[in-house]
N, C-alpha and C positions, 0 to 999 in steps of 0.2 A: 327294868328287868333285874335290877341289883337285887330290889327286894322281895322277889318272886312273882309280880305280875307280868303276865303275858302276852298284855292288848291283843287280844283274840275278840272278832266280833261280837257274840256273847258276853263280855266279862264285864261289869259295872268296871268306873274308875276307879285307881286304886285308893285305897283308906288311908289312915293316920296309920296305924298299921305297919302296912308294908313299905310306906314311903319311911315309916323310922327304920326298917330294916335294911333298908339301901340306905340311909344315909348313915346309918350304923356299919354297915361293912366298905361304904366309903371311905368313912372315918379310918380303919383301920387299915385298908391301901395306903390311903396315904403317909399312916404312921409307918408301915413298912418301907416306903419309897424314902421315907425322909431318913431311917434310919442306914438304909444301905447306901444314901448319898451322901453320908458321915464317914462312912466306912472307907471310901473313894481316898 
């Protein structure tokens, strides 16, 4: 769902696509968590 698929009956699997855009805004969770647990 990160990267905007919906797994709704109809919808083919997701692409190369939208799995880089979840693991692209993964990535970026992450860097936010890692930064605010510096901050601590």
């Amino acid at each position: 769902m990160l990267g905007g698929y919906l797994n709704r009956k109809h919808d083919l699997p997701p692409g190369p696509t939208v799995i880089w855009r979840g693991f692209l805004l993964l990535h970026e969770i992450t860097k936010i968590y890692q930064l605010f647990r510096q901050i601590e």
